[in-house]
C-alpha positions in Angstrom: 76.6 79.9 94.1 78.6 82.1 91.6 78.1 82.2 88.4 81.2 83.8 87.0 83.3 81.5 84.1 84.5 78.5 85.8 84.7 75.2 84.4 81.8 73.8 87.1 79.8 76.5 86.2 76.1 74.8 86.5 74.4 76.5 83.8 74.9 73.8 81.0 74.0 71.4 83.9 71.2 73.4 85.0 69.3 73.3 81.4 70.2 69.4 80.7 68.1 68.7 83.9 65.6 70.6 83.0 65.6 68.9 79.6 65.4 65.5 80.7 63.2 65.6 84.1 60.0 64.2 85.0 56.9 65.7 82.9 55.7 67.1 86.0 58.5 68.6 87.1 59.1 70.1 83.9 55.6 71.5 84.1 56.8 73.1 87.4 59.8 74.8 86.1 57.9 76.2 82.9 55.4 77.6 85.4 57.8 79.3 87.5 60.4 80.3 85.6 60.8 83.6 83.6 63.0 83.3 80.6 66.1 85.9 81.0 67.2 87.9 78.0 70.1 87.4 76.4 73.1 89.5 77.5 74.6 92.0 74.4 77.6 91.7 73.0 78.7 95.5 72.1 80.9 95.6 68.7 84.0 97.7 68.6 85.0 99.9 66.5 87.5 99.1 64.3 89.7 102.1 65.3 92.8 101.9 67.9 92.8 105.5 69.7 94.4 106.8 72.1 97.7 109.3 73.0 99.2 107.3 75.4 98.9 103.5 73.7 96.8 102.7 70.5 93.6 101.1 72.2 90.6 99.4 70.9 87.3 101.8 71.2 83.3 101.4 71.0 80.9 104.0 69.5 78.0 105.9 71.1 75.1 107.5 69.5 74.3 110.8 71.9 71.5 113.2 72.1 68.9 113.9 69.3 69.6 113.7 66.5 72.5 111.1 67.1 75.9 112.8 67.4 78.5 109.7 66.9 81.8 109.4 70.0 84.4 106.8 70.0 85.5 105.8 74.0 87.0 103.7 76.1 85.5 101.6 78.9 85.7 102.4 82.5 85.3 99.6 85.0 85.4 102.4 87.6 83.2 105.0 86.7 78.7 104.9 86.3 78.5 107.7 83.7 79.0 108.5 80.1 81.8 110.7 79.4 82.0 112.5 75.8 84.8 115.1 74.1 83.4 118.8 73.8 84.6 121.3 71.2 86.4 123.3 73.6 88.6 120.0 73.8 90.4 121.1 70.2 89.4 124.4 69.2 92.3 126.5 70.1 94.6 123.6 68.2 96.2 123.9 65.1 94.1 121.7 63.3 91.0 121.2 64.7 89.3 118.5 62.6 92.4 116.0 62.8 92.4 116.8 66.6 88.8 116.1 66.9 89.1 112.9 65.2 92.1 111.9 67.6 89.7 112.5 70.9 86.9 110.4 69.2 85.1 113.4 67.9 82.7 115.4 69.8 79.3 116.1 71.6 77.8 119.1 70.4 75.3 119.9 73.5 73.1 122.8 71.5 72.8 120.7 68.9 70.9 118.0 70.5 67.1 118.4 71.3 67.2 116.2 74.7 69.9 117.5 76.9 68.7 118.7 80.1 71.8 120.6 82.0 72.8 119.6 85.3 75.4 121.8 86.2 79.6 121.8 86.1 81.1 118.9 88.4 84.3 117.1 89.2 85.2 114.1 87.5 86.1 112.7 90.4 87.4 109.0 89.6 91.1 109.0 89.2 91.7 111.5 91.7 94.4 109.4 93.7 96.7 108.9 90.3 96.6 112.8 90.1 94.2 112.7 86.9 91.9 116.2 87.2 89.0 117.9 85.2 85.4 119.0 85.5 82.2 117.9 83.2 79.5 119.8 82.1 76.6 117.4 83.2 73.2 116.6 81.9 70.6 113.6 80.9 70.9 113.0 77.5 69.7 109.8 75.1 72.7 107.3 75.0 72.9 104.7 72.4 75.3 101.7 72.0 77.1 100.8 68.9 76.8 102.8 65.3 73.8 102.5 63.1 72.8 99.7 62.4 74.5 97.7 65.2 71.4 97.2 66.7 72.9 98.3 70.5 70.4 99.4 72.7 69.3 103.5 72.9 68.3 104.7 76.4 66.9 107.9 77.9 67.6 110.5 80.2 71.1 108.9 80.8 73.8 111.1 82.5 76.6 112.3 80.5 79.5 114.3 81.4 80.6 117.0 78.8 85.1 116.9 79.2 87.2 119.1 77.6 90.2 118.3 79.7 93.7 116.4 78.2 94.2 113.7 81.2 91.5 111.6 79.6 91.7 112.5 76.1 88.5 110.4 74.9 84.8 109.9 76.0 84.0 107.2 78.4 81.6 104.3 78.2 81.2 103.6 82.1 80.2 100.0 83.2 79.8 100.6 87.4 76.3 100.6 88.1 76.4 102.9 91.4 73.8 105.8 90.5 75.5 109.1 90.9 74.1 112.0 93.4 74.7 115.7 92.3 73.4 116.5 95.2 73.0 115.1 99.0 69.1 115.7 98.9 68.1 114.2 95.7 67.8 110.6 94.9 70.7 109.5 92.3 70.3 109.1 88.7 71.0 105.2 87.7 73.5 104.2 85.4 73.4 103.0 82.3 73.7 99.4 83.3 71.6 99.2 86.2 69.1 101.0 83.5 69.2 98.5 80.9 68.7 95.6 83.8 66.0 97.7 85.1 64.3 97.6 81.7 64.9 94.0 81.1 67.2 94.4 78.3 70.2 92.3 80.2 69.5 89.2 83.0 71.7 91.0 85.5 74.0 93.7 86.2 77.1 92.2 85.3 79.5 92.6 81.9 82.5 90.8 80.7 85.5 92.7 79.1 88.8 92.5 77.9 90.6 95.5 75.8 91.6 94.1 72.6 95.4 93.3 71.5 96.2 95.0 68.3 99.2 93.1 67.8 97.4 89.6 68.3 97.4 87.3 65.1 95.5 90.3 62.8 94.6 92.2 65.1 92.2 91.0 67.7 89.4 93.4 68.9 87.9 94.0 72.6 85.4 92.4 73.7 82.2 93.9 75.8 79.4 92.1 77.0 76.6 93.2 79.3 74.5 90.8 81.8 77.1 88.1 80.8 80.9 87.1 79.4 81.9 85.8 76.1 83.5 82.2 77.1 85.2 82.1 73.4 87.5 84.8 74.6 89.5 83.2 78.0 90.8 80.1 79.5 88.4 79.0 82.2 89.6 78.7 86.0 88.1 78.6 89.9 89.4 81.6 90.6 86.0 83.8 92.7 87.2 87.1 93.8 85.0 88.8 96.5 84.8 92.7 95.9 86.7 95.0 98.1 84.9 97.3 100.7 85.7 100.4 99.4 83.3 100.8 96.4 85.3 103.1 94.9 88.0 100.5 94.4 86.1 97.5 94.5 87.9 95.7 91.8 91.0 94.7 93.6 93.0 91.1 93.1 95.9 90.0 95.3 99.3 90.0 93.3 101.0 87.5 94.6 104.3 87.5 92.5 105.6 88.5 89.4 107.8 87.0 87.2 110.0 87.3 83.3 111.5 84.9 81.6 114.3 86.2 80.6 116.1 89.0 82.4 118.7 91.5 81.7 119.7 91.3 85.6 120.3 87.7 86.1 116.5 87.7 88.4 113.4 86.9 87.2 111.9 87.7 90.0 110.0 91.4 89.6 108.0 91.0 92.9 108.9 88.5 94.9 106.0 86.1 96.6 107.8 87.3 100.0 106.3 91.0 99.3 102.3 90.5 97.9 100.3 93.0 97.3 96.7 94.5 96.3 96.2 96.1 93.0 93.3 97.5 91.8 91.8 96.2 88.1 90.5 100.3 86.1 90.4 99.7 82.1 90.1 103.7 82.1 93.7 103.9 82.6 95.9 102.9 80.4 99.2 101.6 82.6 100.3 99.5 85.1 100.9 101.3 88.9 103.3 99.3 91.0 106.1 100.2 93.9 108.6 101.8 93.6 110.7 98.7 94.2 109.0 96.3 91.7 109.4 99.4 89.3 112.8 99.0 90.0 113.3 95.2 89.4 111.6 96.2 86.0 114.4 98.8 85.7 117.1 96.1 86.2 115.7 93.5 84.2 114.8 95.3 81.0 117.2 98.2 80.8 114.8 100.6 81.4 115.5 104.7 82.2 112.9 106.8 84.2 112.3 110.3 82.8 111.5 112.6 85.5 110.2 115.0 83.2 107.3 113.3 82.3 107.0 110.2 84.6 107.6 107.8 82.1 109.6 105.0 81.0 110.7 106.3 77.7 112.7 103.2 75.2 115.0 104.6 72.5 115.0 103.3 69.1 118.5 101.4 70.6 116.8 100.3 73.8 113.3 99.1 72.1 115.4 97.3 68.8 116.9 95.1 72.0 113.5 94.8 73.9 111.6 93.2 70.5 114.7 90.9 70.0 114.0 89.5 73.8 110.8 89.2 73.6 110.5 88.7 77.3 107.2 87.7 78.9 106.0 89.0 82.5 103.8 86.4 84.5 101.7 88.2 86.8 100.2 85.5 89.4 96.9 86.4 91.1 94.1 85.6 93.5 92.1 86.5 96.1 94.4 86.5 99.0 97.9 87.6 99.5 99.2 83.6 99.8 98.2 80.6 99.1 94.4 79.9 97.6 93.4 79.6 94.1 95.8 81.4 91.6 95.8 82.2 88.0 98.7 83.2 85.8 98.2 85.9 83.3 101.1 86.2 81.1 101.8 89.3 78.9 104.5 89.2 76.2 106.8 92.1 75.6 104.1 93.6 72.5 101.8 94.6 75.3 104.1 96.6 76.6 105.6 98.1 73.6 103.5 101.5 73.0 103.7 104.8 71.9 102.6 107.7 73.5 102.3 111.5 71.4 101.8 114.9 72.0 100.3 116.1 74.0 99.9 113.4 76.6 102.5 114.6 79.3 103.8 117.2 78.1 105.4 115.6 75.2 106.2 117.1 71.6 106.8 114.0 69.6 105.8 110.7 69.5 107.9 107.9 71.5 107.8 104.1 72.7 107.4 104.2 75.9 107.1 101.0 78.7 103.7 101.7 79.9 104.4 101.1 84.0 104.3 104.0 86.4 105.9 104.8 90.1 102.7 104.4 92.8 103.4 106.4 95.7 101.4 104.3 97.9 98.8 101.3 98.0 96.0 103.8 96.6 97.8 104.0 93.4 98.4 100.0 92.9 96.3 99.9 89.1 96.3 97.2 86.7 95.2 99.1 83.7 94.3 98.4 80.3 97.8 97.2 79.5 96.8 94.8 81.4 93.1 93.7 80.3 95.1 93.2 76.9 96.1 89.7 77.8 93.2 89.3 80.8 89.6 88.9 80.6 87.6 90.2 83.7 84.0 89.2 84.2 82.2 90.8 87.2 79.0 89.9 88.8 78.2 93.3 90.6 74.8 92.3 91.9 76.8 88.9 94.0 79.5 91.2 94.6 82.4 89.0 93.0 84.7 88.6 89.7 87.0 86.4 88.3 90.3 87.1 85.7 91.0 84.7 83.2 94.0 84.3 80.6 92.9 85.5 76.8 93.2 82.6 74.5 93.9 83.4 71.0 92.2 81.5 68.3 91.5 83.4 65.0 87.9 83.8 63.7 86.6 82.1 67.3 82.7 82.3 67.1 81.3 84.4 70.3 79.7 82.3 73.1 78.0 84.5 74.9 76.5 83.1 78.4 74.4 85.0 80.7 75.0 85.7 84.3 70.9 85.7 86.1 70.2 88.3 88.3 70.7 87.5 92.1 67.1 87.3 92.7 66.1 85.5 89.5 64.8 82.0 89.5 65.7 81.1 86.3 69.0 79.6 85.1 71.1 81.4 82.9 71.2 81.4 79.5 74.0 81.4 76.9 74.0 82.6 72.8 75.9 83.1 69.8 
């Protein structure tokens, strides 16, 4: 039975019969049953960072006492990733620079670091991002003081001082990670917190945050659970894919605008499917080359070589905000036919500015954030994407679903939990 966010999801149902069976069965259930705890909500920050976009972050408290990071989360990576000094010290202007990466980890400065050693960061290798960590266990809190996030120990963090990801990481895969072949792996944060029965299961709910949404709506994270305030329910169950390293993947089964420079609306056609990966610790969108090129024809747009961007001129992006075009992306869990759902991004997702240094740029620029793949390894939706979808994923029944956003200013959180596979007791939901 899943129990991802459809709309026959049994755990109202569950709890009513409960409520209103016999006495003795009642007795029963309150004998067997453990009571889950509730699954956190993680607030975020109420900076937009980033050199490539402007994009919602979260804060971690690492090492003792508490150094403060802003970062991104990963759907694809187990670890804790955080800015060293060496990321900004040979700038111009160090502080501002610091501040632009999230600020930084000091590791001499904090009491509980145990070094590891210097490793590869390893996730991202096949969109040609590189870099090494300095790794260690350190104490990894969530939220800033006072947010009342959880703090855990002996977590592994990875110490970056490299440009291709220019802030920290807050990784939400629970695989353990092995430094070496002959000792047993270290968990990750999430498995950790389900471990210590601080979540019901290892799952999370997330969706990036879309700045220009009514005033500015913020991401969402959840851990052992989803926020149901923040999507528009469907039956959409996607079974994870084998490779665990790209686990996350969804059938695209067309694309679509609604209003087209080119005379077709049609960006991939639902003659040509294909599989694309979901990784909120990229920022763009990684297609063919020849939906890339129906994007060309239908919005004007002009590769730069230089950098591998779609950069948009003042002239070009004047004429793109007038449109205001929308791209449909239809999905599911097989290349044709099955359930679907349509997630529909308007033209503001896709307007973003990118600044020096990211790709060797000097100044800053609007750029269309959709990049070239050079094969089905490289087919990402990023977090241009997970600014319009909402993606809740139940790693312990191996499955996820993606649901539309639904805007609705000052929505109150309802925040239901997902119960571990192995756990008698229903779910639970909270405010």
């Amino acid at each position: 039975m899943s129990h991802l966010p459809f709309p026959r999801l049994p755990i109202v149902a569950l709890f009513l019969f409960a409520l209103h069976a016999p006495p003795s069965l009642c007795h029963t259930l309150e004998r067997r049953a453990t009571v889950l705890p509730a699954p956190i909500s993680i607030a975020p920050d109420q900076n937009w960072d980033g050199i490539d976009g402007l994009w919602n972050s979260f804060t971690l408290r690492i090492g003792t006492p508490e150094q403060f990071v802003r970062t991104f989360v990963s759907t694809s990576s187990q670890q804790t990733w955080v800015v060293l000094p060496e990321g900004y010290q040979s700038t111009t202007h160090p502080s501002s620079c610091a501040d632009a990466r999230g600020w930084d980890y000091k590791i001499n400065q904090s009491s509980t670091w145990e070094t590891i050693g210097l490793y590869s960061l390893w996730i991202e290798r096949n969109l040609g991002y590189t870099g090494n960590a300095q790794y260690g266990y350190d104490t990894v809190g969530l939220g800033g003081v006072g947010e009342g996030g959880p703090t855990l120990k002996n977590m592994t963090v990875g110490g970056l001082a490299v440009n291709d990801f220019y802030l920290g990481i807050l990784g939400v895969n629970p695989k353990p990670t092995n430094f070496s072949s002959f000792a047993e792996g270290s968990p990750s944060y999430i498995t950790t917190l389900r471990d210590q029965n601080l979540i019901p299961s290892v799952s999370f709910g997330y969706t990036a945050g879309a700045r220009y949404r009514l005033r500015s709506v913020l991401a969402s994270l959840t851990l052992g659970g989803y926020d149901a305030s923040r999507f528009v329910s469907n039956n959409l169950t996607i079974t994870f894919a084998p490779n665990n390293e790209r686990d996350l993947v969804v059938a695209i089964q067309s694309i679509t605008t609604d209003k087209s420079s080119s005379g077709s609306n049609t960006l991939l056609p639902s003659s040509a499917p294909i599989f694309a990966y979901i990784d909120s610790t990229v920022p763009q969108i990684w297609l063919p080359r020849s939906v890339c090129q129906a994007f060309e024809d239908a919005f004007g747009l002009i590769y730069d070589s230089a950098t591998d961007l779609y950069l948009v001129n003042n002239t070009l992006h004047q004429s793109l905000v007038t449109r205001n075009a929308s791209v449909t992306f239809t999905l599911g869990a097989s290349l044709n036919g099955g359930e679907t759902v349509d997630i529909t991004l308007p033209y503001a997702a896709f307007d973003l500015q990118a600044s020096s240094p990211y790709r060797g740029l000097a100044n800053s620029t609007a750029y269309f954030p959709l990049r070239r793949a050079a094969n089905d390894t490289q087919y990402t939706l990023g977090r241009t994407f997970l600014q319009e979808a909402y993606l809740a994923v139940d790693w312990e029944r191996a499955n996820f679903n993606v649901s539309q956003c639904k805007w609705v200013d000052g929505v109150q959180q309802h925040l239901i939990a997902i119960p571990a596979l192995n756990s008698t007791t229903n779910g639970t939901g909270g405010a």
